[in-house]
Every structure is written in structure tokens, then in C-alpha cells.
C-alpha positions as CSV (number, residue, x, y, z in Angstrom):
1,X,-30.2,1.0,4.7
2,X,-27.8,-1.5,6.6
3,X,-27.0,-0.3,9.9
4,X,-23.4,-2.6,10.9
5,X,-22.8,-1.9,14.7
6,X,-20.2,0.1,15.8
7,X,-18.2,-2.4,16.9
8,X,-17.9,-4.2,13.7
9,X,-17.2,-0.9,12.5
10,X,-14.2,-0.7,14.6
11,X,-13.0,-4.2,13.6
12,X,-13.1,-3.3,10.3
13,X,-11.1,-0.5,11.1
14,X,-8.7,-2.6,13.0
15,X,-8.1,-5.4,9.8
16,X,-8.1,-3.1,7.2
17,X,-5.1,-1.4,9.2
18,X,-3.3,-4.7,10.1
19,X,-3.8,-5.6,6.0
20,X,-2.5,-2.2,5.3
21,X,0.7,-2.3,8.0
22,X,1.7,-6.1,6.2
23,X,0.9,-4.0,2.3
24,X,3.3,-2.0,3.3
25,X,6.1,-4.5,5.4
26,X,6.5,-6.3,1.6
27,X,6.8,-2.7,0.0
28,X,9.8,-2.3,2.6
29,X,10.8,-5.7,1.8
30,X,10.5,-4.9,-2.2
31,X,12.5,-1.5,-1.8
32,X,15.4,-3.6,0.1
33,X,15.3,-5.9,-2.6
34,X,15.2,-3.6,-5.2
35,X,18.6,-1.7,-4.0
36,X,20.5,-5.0,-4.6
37,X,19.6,-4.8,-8.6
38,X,21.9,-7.5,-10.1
39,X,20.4,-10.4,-7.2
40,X,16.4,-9.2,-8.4
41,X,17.7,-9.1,-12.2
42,X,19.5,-12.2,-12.3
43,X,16.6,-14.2,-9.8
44,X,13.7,-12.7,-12.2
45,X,15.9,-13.8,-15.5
46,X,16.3,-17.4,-14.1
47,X,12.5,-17.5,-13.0
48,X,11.8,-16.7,-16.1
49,X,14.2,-18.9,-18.2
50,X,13.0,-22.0,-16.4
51,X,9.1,-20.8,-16.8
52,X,10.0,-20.1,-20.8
53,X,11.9,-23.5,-21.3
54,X,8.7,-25.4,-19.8
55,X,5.9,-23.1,-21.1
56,X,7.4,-20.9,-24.6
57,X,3.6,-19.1,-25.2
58,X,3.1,-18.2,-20.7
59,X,1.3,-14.9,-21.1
60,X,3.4,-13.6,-17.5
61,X,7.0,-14.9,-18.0
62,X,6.8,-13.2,-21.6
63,X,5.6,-9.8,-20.5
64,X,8.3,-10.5,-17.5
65,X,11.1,-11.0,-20.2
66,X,10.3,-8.1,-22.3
67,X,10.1,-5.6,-19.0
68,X,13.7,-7.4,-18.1
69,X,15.9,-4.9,-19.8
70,X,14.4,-1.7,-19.0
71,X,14.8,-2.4,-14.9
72,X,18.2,-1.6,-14.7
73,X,20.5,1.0,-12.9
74,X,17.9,4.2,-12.5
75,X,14.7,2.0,-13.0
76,X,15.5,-0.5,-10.0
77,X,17.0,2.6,-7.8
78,X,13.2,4.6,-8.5
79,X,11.8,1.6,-7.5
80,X,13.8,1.0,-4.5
81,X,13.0,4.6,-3.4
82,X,9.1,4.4,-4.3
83,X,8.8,1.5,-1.9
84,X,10.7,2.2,1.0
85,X,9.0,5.8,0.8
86,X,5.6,4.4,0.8
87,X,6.0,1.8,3.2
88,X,8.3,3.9,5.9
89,X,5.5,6.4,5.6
90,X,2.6,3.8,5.7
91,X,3.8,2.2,8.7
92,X,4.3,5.1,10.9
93,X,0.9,5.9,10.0
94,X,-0.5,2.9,10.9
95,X,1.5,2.3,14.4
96,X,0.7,5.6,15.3
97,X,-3.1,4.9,14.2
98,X,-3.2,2.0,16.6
99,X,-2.1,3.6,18.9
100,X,-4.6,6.1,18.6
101,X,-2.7,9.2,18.4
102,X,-5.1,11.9,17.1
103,X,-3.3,13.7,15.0
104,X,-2.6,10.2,12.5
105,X,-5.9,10.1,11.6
106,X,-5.9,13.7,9.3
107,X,-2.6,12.8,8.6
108,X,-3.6,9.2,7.3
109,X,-6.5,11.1,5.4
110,X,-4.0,13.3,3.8
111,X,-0.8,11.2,2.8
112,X,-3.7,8.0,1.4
113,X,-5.1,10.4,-0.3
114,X,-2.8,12.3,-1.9
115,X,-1.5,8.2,-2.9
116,X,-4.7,7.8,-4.5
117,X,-4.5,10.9,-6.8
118,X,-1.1,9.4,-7.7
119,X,-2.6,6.0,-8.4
120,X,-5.6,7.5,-10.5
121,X,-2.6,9.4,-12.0
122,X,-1.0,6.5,-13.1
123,X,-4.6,4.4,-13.8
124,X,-4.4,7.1,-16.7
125,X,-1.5,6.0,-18.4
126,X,-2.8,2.5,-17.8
127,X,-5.2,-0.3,-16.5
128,X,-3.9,-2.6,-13.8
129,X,-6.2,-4.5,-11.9
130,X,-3.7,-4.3,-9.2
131,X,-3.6,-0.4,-9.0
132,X,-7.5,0.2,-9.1
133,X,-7.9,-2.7,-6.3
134,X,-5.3,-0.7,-4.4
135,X,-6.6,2.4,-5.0
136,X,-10.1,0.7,-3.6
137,X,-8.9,-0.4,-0.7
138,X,-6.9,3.0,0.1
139,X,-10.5,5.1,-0.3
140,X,-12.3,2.6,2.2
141,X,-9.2,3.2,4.3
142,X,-9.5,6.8,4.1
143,X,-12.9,6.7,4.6
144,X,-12.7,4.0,7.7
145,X,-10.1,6.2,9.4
146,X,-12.6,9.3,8.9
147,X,-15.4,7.2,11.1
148,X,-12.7,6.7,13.8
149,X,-11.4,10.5,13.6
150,X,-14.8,11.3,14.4
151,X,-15.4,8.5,17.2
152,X,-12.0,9.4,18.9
153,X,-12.0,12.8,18.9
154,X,-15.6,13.0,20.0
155,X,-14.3,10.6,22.9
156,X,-11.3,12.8,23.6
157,X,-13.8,16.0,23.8
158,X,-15.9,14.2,26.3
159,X,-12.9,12.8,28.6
160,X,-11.5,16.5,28.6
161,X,-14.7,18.3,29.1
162,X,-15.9,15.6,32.1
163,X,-12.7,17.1,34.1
């Protein structure tokens, strides 16, 4: 069995956070973007357009084109709502993580994991390579932030108890 040394451990811990806190910075970002629907629209349309005009048979500004017309009005305002959500709520979680704020760590457990029932959710409507890679990364995160829930609060027991 490999035994990785605490301390790796806890800079694991420390990038898989920082990679989580930018994740969810661009799902911000995204959700912004998404509430001004006719500038994402009408940028995607001309990405497109010029991608089509060079290439006719590329696989992704095809599948872009046909998605076009059903990300309109209530589409591009669930979007803009799914974002922000997630990455409001992901960010406070992983401030308050670095931080080292106890009670984030069950509460980090709890909202990622409820996100990756929703992801397997979705996995089974569909395959995106996207979605399982994120749901990946979400389990080592919960299971990451479990190691340092036990760590911390085995700490904070000692600290309270040596008074």
C-alpha cells in the first residue's frame, strides 16, 4: 500500500481547493454572461458562422449551431441561475475551508455531495466526458476534505483539551 505523507496530503488538499475556488470563479463568470442572453447568443452565432464558413463538416461548431435555438429566454436565464448558484455557494465553501472554519468541512461534504447525486443524475440522461471528470474530481474533493475534517478537528480537540 502507498503511504503519501501527511503533508503532501495537505497540499493536495490545498490545490484541489484553489482548482475548485477558480472552477467555480468561471461558473460566476458564465452565470454573468449568461444573464446578458442576446451578447452570448449573437458572440456564439458569429463564432460559429466564421468556424462553419472555414470548416462546413467541424463536428463542435455543428452541434454548437444546432443547440443555438433552444438557448433562448428561459434556457439562458436557468443557466444563468445554475451557475451563479453553484459558484456563490462553492466559493464560500472554499474561503471558509481555507480558512479552516470547522463547520465548512461537513458542510463541503454535504453541498459536493449532494452536486454529485445531481451530476450522476444527469450522467443518466447522458454521457459527457466533462460531467463524469467533474463528478471525479468532486468525490476526491469530498473525500480530501473528509481527511482534513478529521486532522482539524482532532487538532481543535487537543488545543481545547491542553487548556
Amino acid at each position: 500500500m502507498v503511504h503519501i505523507q501527511e503533508k503532501s496530503v495537505r497540499r493536495i488538499f490545498f490545490v484541489s481547493l484553489t482548482l475548485k475556488g477558480l472552477n467555480a470563479l468561471l461558473e460566476i463568470i458564465g452565470g454573468f454572461l449568461f444573464l446578458f442572453t442576446g451578447t452570448v447568443t449573437a458572440f456564439l452565432t458569429s463564432l460559429v458562422s466564421g468556424e462553419l464558413l472555414e470548416d462546413p463538416t467541424d463536428l463542435v461548431a455543428n452541434q454548437i449551431q444546432h443547440w443555438l435555438p433552444a438557448f433562448t429566454g428561459q434556457a439562458q436565464l436557468f443557466g444563468a441561475f445554475y451557475l451563479l448558484s453553484h459558484g456563490i455557494v462553492k466559493i464560500f465553501l472554499v474561503v471558509n475551508l481555507l480558512r479552516n472554519r470547522l463547520w465548512a468541512y461537513p458542510a463541503t461534504i454535504i453541498v459536493m455531495s449532494l452536486f454529485v447525486i445531481y451530476q450522476l443524475y444527469r450522467l443518466s440522461y447522458g454521457y459527457s466526458i466533462f460531467l463524469v471528470l467533474l463528478t471525479v474530481f468532486d468525490v476526491f474533493i469530498i473525500v480530501l476534505t473528509w481527511h482534513e475534517y478529521k486532522l482539524v478537528s482532532r487538532h481543535t480537540q487537543l488545543s481545547e483539551t491542553a487548556r
